[in-house]
C-alpha positions as CSV (number, residue, x, y, z in Angstrom):
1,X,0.0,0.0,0.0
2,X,1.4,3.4,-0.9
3,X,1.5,6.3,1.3
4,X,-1.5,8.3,2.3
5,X,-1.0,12.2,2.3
6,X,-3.6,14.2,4.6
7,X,-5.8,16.2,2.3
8,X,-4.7,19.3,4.6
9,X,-0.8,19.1,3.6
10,X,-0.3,19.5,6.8
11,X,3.0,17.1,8.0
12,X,1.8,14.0,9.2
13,X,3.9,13.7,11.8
14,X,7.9,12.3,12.4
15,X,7.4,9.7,15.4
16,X,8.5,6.8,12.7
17,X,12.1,8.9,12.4
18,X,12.4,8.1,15.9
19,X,12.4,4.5,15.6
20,X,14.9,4.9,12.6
21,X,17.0,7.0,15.4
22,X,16.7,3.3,17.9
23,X,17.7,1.5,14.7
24,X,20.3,3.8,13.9
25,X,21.7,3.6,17.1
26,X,21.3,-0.3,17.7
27,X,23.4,-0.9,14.2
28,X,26.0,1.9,15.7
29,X,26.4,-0.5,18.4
30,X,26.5,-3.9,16.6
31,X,29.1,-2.2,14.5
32,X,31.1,-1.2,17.9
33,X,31.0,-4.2,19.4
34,X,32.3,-6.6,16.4
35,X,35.3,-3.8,15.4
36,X,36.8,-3.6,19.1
37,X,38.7,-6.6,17.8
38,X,39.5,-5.5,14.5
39,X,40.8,-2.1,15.5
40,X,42.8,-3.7,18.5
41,X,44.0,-6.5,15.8
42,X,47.8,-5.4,15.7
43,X,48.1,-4.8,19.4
44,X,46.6,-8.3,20.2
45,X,48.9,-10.2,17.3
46,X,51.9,-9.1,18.7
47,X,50.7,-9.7,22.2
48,X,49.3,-13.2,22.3
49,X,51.6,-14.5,19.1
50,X,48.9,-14.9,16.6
51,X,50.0,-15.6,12.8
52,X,48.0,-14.5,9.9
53,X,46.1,-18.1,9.7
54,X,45.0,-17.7,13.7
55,X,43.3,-14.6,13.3
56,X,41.7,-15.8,10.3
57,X,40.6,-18.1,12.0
58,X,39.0,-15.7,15.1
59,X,37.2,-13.5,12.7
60,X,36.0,-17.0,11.1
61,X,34.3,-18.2,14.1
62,X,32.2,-14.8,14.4
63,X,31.5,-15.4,10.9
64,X,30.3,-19.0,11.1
65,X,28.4,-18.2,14.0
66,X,26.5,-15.1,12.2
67,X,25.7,-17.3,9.3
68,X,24.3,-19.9,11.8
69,X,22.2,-17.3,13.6
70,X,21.3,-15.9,10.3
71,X,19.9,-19.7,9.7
72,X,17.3,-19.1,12.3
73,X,17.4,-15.2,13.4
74,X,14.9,-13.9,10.6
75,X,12.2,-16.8,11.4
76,X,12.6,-16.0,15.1
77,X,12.0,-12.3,15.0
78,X,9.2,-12.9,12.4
79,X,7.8,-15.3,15.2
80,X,8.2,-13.8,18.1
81,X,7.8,-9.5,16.3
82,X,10.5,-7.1,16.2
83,X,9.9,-5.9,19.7
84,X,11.2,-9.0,21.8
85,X,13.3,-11.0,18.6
86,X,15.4,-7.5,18.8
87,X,16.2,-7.9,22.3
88,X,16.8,-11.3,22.4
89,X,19.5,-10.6,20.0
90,X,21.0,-8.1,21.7
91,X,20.7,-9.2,24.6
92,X,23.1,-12.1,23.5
93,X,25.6,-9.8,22.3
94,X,26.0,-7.5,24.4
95,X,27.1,-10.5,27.0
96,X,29.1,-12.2,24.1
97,X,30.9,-8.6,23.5
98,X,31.5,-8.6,27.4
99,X,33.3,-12.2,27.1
100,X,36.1,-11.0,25.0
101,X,37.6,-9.5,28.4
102,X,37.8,-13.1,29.8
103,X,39.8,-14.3,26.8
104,X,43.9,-15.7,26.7
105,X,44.7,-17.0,23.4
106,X,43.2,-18.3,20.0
107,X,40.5,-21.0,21.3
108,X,38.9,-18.3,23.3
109,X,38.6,-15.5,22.0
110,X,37.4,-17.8,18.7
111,X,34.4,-18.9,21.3
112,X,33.9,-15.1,22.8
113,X,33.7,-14.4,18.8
114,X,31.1,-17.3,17.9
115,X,28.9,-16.1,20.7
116,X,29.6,-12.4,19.7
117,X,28.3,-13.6,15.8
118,X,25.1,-15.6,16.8
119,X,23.5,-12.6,19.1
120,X,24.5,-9.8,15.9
121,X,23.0,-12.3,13.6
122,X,19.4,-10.7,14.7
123,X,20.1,-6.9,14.1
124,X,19.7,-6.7,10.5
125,X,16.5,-9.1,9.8
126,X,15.1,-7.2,13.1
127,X,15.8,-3.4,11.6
128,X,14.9,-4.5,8.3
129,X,11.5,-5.5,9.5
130,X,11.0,-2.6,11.7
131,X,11.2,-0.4,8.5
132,X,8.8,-2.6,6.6
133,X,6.4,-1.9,9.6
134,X,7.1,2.2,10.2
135,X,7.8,3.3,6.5
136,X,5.5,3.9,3.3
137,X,7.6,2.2,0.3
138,X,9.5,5.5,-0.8
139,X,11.0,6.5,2.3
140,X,11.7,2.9,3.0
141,X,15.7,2.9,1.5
142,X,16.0,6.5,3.0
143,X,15.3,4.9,6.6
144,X,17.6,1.8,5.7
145,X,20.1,3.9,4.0
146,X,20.3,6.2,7.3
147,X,20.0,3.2,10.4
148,X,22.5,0.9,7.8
149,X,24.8,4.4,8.6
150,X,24.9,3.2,11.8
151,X,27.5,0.3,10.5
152,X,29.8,3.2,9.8
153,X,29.3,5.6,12.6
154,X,30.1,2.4,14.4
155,X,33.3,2.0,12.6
156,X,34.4,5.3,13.4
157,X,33.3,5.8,16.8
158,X,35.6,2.4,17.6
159,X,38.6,3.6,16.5
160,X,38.4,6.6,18.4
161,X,37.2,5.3,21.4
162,X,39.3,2.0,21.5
163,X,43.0,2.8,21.5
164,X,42.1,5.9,24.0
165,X,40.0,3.1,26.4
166,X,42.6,0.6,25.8
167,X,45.7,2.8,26.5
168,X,44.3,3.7,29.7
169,X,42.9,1.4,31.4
170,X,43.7,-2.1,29.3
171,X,42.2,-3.7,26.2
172,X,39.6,-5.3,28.3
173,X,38.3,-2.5,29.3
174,X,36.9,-1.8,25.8
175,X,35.0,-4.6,25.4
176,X,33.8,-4.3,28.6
177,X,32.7,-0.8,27.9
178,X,31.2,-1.6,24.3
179,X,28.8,-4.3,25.8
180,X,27.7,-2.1,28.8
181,X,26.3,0.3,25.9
182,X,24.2,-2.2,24.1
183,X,22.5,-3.5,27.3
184,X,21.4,0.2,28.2
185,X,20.1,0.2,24.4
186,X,18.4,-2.8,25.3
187,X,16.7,-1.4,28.5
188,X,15.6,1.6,26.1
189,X,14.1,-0.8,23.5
190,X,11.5,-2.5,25.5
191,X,10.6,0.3,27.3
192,X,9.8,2.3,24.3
193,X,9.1,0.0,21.2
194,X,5.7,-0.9,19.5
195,X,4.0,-1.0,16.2
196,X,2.5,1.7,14.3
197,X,-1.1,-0.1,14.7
198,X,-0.1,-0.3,19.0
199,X,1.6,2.7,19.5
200,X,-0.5,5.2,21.4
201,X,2.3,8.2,20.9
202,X,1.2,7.8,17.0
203,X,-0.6,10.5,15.4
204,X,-3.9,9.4,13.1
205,X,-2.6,11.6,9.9
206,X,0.8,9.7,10.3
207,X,-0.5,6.3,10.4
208,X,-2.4,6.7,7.6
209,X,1.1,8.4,5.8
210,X,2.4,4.7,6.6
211,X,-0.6,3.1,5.2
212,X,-0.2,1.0,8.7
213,X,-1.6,-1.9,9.0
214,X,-2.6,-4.1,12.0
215,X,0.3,-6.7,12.9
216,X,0.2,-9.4,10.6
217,X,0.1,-13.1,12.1
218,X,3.1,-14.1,13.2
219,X,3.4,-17.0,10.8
220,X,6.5,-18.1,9.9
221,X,7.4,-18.8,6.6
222,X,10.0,-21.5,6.1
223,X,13.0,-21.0,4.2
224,X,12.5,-23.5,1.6
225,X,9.5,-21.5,0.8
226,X,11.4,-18.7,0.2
227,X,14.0,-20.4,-1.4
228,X,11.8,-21.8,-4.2
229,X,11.4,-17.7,-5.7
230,X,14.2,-16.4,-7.4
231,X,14.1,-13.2,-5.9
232,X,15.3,-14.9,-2.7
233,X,18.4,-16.2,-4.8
234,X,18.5,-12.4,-6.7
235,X,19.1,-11.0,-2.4
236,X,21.2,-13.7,-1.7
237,X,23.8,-13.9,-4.7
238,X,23.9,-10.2,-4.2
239,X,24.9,-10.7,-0.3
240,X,27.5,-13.7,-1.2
241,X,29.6,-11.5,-3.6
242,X,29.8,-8.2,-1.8
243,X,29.1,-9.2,1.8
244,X,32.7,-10.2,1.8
245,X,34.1,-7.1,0.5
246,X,32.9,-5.4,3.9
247,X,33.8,-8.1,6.0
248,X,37.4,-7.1,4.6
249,X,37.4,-3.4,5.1
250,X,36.1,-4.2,9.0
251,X,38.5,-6.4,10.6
252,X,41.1,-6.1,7.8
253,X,41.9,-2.4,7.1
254,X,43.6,-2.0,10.3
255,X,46.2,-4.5,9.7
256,X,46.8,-3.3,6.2
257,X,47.1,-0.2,7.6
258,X,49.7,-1.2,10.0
259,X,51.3,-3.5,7.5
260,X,51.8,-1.0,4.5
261,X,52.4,2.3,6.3
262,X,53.6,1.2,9.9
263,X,50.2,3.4,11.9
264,X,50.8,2.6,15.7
265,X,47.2,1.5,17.7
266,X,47.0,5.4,18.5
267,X,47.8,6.4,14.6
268,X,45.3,3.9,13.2
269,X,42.1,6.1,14.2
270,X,42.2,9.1,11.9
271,X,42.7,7.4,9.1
272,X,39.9,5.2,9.7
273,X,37.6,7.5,10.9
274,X,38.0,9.0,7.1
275,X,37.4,5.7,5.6
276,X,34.2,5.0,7.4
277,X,33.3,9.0,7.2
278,X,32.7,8.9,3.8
279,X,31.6,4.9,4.3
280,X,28.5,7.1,6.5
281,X,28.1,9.7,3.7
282,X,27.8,6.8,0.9
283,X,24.8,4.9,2.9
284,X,22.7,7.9,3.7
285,X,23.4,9.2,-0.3
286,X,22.5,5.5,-1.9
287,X,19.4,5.8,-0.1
288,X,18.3,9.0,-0.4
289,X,19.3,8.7,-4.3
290,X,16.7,5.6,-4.7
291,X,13.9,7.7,-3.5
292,X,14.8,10.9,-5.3
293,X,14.5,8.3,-8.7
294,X,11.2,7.5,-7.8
295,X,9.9,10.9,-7.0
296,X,11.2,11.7,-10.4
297,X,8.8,8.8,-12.0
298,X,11.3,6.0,-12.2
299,X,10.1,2.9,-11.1
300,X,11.1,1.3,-8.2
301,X,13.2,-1.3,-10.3
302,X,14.9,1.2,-12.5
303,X,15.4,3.4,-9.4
304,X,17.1,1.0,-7.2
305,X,19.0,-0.5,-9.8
306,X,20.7,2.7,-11.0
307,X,21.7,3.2,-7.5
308,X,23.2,0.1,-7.2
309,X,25.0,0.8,-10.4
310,X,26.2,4.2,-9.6
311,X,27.8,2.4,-6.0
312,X,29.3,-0.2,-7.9
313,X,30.7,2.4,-9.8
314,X,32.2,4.0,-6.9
315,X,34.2,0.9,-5.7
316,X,36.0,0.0,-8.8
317,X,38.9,2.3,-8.4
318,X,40.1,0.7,-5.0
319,X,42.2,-2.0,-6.6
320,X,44.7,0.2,-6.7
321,X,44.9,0.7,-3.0
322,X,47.2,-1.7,-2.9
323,X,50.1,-0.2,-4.9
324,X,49.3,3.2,-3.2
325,X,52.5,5.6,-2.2
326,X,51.2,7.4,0.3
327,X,48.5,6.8,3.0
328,X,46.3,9.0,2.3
329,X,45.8,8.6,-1.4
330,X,45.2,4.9,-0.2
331,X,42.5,6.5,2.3
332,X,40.8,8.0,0.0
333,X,40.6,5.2,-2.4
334,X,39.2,3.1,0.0
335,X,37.2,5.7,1.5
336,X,35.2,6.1,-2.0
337,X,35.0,2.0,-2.1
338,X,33.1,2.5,1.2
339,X,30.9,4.7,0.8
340,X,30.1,2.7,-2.6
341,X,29.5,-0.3,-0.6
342,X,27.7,1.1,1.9
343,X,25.2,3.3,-1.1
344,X,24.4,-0.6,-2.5
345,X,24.1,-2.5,0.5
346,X,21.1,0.5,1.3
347,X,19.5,-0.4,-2.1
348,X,20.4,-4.1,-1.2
349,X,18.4,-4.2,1.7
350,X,15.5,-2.2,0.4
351,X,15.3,-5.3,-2.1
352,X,13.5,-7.3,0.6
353,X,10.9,-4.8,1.2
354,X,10.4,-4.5,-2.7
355,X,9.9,-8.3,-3.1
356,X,8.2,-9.9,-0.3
357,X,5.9,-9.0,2.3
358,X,6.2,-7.4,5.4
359,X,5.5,-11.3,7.4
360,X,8.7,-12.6,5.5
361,X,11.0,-9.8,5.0
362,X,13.1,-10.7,8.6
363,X,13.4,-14.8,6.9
364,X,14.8,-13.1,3.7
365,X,17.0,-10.7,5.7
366,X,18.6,-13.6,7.1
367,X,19.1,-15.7,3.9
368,X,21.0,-13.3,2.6
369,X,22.8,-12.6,5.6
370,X,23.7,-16.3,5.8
371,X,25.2,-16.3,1.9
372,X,26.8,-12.7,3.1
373,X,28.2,-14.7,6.2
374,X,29.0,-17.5,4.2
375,X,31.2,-15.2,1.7
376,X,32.6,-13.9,4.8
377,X,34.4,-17.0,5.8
378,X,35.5,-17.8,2.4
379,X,37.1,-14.6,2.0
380,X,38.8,-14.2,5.6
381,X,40.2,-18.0,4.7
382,X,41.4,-16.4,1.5
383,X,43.1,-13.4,2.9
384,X,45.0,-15.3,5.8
385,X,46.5,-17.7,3.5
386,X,47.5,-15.0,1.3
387,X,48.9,-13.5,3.7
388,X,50.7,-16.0,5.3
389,X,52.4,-17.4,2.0
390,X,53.0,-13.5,0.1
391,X,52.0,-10.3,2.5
392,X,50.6,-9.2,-0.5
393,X,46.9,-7.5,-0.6
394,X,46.6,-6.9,-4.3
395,X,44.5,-9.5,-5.3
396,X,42.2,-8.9,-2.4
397,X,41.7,-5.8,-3.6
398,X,41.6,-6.4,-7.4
399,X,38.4,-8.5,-6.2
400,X,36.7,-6.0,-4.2
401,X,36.9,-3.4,-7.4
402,X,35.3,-5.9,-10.0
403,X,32.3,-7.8,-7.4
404,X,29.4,-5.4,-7.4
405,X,29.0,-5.3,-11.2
406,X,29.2,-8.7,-10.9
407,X,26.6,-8.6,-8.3
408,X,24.4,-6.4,-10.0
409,X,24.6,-8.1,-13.5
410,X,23.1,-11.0,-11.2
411,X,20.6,-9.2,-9.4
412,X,19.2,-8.6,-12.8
413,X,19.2,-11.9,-14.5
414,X,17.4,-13.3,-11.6
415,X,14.3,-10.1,-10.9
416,X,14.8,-8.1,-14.2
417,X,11.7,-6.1,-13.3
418,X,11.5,-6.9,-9.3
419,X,8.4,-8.3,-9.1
420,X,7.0,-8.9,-6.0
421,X,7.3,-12.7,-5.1
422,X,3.7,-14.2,-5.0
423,X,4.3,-16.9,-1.8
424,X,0.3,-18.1,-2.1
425,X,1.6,-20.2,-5.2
């Protein structure tokens, strides 16, 4: 159902922004929590011994873990409603992120990692849903575009927050810290959180805006269902090839940072917090430029796709990051990729909302987040035996340039026009 606009013209209200704000901020925090260890990477190599191969396999096990939460997240929240699957999941992670303080060596911080990955496994198919419930179609990849930002604010506020929490008062200390701020999120959540059709605070000219409905059963529909559309193979393919490409930039960029240009723990932040700057300006943009398509008459299919093409655009030129003789041409490069990744990943998402309906966008969320998690692993396996046997990033990064054409040219074969996925047949 489209929006509704009150005869008057008057505003119909902005309460819905202010669950995009909770979402915003629960993805700044998911995004905290799992890049405490990537920023801290170089400290903690040299400190407990790790090679290359080892800390593969640590950001591995978070990996494995969010693809096996992904496996039954999106069905669980689509159960259970976005109110109490949300803080299930983060209430698991913020105790997970907590963990990491206990850890001495590879095998545990591997298991505080798998725990870590299987509470975050909820936060996308829950926020996804959330917009699908508070948001008229056209706004809908504005919202995603500006709570997905949160992935990137999250990346920048670890980096500075980290090294300064870690320097003073120990590296445990910022896990500890980071998981203290998700459970106050969590107290927040449940005190404040409802549906458009429950929420009292919700004017009557707004809920019409979002053409609200009242909650839909809370039937879960089986991924096999799912699985026999093709647009659930278009979202996933497109999560498997650039998924991985992300999971890179997080928990890799600090090394190669260290590696290439020699950045101590305290020299890493700046540089980062450019990257994942212009990472924030790129999601909010993508977003924003879907919607402005379809106020100019596009569809939503040629809209969202010209997006995506236009952020696939953006990331070619970072394979030559590699070979780049000064750090902050090599900043910038990546810091265009970013923002590229992030525009798509805000059309990406939007995809769900497009094709199925609102009672099975958290199940398609996590299909795709379990081929993204999935990619994940195969890459970090990649990288760390690259490493190990060269040192050499180049191909890593010849491979994140040339993916989301790839990925698009997909995305089209599979839903060349987006249409909705009928699951009644």
């Amino acid at each position: 159902m489209d929006s509704i606009v009150p005869a008057s013209g008057a505003s119909p209200g902005n309460f819905r922004w202010r669950v995009c704000a909770m979402l915003l901020a629960a993805t700044t925090l998911n995004y905290v929590d799992r890049q405490v260890l990537g920023v801290l990477a170089p400290f903690l190599q040299t400190r407990f011994g790790w090679s290359e191969v080892q800390y593969s396999h640590i950001v591995i096990a978070f990996q494995a873990a969010y693809a096996i939460g992904l496996l039954g997240a999106g069905a669980v929240i689509d159960r259970l409603g976005t109110r109490i699957g949300y803080a299930l999941s983060i209430g698991v992670w913020c105790v997970a992120a907590m963990s990491h303080s206990l850890a001495a060596g590879v095998a545990s911080f591997a298991a505080a990692r798998f725990a870590l990955g299987l509470g975050e496994a909820g936060n996308f198919p829950a926020a996804i849903k959330a917009v699908a419930e508070w948001f008229p179609q056209r706004e809908r990849a504005l919202a995603t575009g500006i709570f997905n930002s949160g992935s990137n604010i999250g990346a920048i506020v670890a980096p500075m927050l980290v090294p300064v929490v870690a320097a003073k008062w120990g590296w445990q200390a910022a896990f500890l810290c980071t998981g203290a701020l998700s459970a106050i999120w969590l107290v927040t959540w449940l005190l404040t959180y409802r549906t458009p059709g429950q929420q009292p605070k919700l004017s009557a000219a707004e809920r019409a805006y979002i053409g609200a409905e009242p909650p839909a059963p809370r039937v879960r529909v089986p991924w096999l269902a799912l699985l026999r559309h093709r647009q659930a193979w278009a979202f996933a393919a497109a999560k498997f090839l650039t998924d991985p490409i992300w999971w890179f930039f997080l928990f890799w960029l600090p090394k190669f940072l260290h590696a290439e240009y020699g950045l101590s723990l305290l020299q890493l932040g700046l540089p980062l917090i450019a990257i994942f700057v212009a990472a924030d300006a790129g999601s909010i943009a993508g977003g924003w430029l879907a919607g402005r398509f379809i106020k100019l008459g596009c569809s939503a299919n040629r809209a969202r796709k010209t997006a995506m093409l236009i952020c696939a655009l953006m990331v070619m030129p970072v394979i030559f990051a590699a070979k780049a003789n000064q750090l902050w041409l090599a900043v910038l490069l990546i810091g265009i990729a970013t923002a590229g990744h992030q525009g798509w990943s805000a059309n990406v998402y939007t995809l769900t909302s497009d094709l199925f309906p609102r009672r099975a966008v958290a199940s398609a969320v996590g299909i795709g987040g379990f081929a993204g998690a999935i990619g994940g692993m195969l890459i970090s396996t990649f990288v760390g035996l690259l490493l190990q046997a060269t040192g050499s990033y180049v191909p890593v990064f010849v491979m994140a340039g040339s993916m989301y054409l790839i990925a698009l040219l997909v995305v089209h074969l599979l839903v060349p026009k987006l249409q909705p996925a009928n699951l009644d047949l």
